[in-house]
C-alpha atoms as one frame of an Amber mdcrd trajectory, in Angstrom:
protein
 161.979  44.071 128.393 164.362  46.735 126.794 167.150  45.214 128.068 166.767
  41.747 126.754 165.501  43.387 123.410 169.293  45.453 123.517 170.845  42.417
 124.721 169.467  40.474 121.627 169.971  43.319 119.274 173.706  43.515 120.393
 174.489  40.106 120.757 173.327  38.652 117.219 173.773  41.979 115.170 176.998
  41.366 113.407 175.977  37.362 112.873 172.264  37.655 111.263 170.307  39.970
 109.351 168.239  42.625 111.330 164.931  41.697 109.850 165.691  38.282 111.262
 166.581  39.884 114.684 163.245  41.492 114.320 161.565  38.358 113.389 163.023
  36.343 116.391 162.337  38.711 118.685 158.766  39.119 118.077 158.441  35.111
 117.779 159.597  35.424 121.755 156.811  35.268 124.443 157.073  38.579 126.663
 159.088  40.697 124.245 156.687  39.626 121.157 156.288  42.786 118.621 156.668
  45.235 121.532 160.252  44.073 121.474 160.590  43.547 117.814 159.875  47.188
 117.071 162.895  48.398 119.691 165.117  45.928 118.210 163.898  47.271 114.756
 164.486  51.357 115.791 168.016  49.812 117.377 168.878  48.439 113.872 167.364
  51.071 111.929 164.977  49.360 109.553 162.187  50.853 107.842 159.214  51.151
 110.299 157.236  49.767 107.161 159.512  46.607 106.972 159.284  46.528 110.782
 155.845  46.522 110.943 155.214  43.806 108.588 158.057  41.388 110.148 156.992
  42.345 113.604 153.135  41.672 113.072 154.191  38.088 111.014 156.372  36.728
 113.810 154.112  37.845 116.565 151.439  35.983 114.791 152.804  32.851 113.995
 152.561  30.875 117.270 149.076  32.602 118.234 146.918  29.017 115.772 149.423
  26.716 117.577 148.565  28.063 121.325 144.949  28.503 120.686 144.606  24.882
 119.083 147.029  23.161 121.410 148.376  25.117 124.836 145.757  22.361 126.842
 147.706  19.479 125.164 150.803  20.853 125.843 149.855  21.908 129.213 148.951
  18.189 130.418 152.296  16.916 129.177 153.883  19.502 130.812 152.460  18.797
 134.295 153.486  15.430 134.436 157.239  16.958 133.831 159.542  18.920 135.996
 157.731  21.863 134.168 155.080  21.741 136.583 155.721  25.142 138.093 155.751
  26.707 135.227 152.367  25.347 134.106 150.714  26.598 137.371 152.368  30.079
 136.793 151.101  30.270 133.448 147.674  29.327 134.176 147.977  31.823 137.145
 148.718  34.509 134.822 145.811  33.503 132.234 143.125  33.571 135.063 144.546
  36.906 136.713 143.046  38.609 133.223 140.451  36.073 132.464 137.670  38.277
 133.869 138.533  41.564 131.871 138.144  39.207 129.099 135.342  37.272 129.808
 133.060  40.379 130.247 133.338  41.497 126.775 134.673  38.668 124.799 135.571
  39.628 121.513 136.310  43.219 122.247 138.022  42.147 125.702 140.340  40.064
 123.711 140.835  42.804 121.104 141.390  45.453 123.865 143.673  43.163 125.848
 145.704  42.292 122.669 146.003  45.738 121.767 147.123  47.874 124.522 150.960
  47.058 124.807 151.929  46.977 128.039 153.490  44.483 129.670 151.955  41.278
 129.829 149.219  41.880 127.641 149.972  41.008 123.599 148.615  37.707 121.825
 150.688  35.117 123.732 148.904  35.772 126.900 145.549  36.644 124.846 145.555
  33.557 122.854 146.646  31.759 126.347 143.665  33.346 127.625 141.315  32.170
 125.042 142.288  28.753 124.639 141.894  28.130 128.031 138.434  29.906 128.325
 137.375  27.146 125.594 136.927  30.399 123.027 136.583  28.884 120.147 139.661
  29.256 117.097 137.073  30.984 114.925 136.047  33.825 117.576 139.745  34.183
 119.042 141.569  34.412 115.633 140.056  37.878 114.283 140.191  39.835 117.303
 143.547  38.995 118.544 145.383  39.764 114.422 143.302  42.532 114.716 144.773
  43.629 118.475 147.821  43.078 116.915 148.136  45.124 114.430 146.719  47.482
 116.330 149.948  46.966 118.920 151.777  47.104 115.656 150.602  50.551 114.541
 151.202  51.634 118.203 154.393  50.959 118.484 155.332  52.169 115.574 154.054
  55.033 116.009 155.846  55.181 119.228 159.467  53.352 118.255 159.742  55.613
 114.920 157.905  58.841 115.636 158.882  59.237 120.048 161.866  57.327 120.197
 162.561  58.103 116.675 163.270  61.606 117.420 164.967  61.342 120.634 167.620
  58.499 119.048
């Protein structure tokens, strides 16, 4: 992940704005604000700033996926995306169960910790295809978020921020 984050950071830096760096990066399934923050500590903006782009681009997909991934995913399996459906699903159902047992706070929890491939694109993934409904999946996985957020901050400004 910290090499696509670099890679990002490096390749777009002289052409866009770093808080739209940030922004993009955290829209991006995987990297999400986990990889936002690095790119944000890499273009030294103001952890405050970072934070705030970071959680709103992370965010943004999280209604779509919850309200439509199952649409999405039937088109998608009558297309040469097949594959990519059944690894997906694979994925969602490897951490349905630590889920499942505490709802909610699984989906919090699971949203939270940032480590990789937890974060709300797999969480909402989860959700939606657990039939939670938008209403019960919404709250803990912003919440889980900013959580994330505050955690990597915490890490990219105060850890990394006094090694770089």
């Amino acid at each position: 992940m910290d090499g696509i984050t670099e890679w990002i950071v490096k390749t777009f830096n002289s052409s866009i704005a770093p808080e739209w760096i940030i922004f993009l990066v955290s829209l991006l399934p995987l990297l999400e604000l986990r990889g936002g923050i690095l790119a944000a500590t890499l273009l030294q903006v103001d952890m405050v700033r970072a934070f705030f782009i970071c959680a709103v681009g992370t965010l943004l997909p999280i209604p779509l996926i919850l309200l439509f991934i199952r649409q999405v995913f039937d088109w998608m399996r009558n297309t040469c995306l097949k594959g990519f459906v059944q690894r997906m699903e694979k994925k969602a159902e490897k951490n349905r169960q630590k889920i499942e047992k505490y709802q909610k706070w699984g989906l919090f929890v699971f949203v939270a910790v940032p480590l990789p491939g937890t974060g709300a694109w797999t969480g909402a993934l989860i959700a939606a295809l657990m039939n939670m409904r938008f209403k019960h999946a919404m709250p803990p996985i912003i919440f889980g978020t900013l959580t994330a957020d505050v955690i990597m901050c915490l890490l990219g400004y105060g850890v990394l921020g006094a090694v770089l």
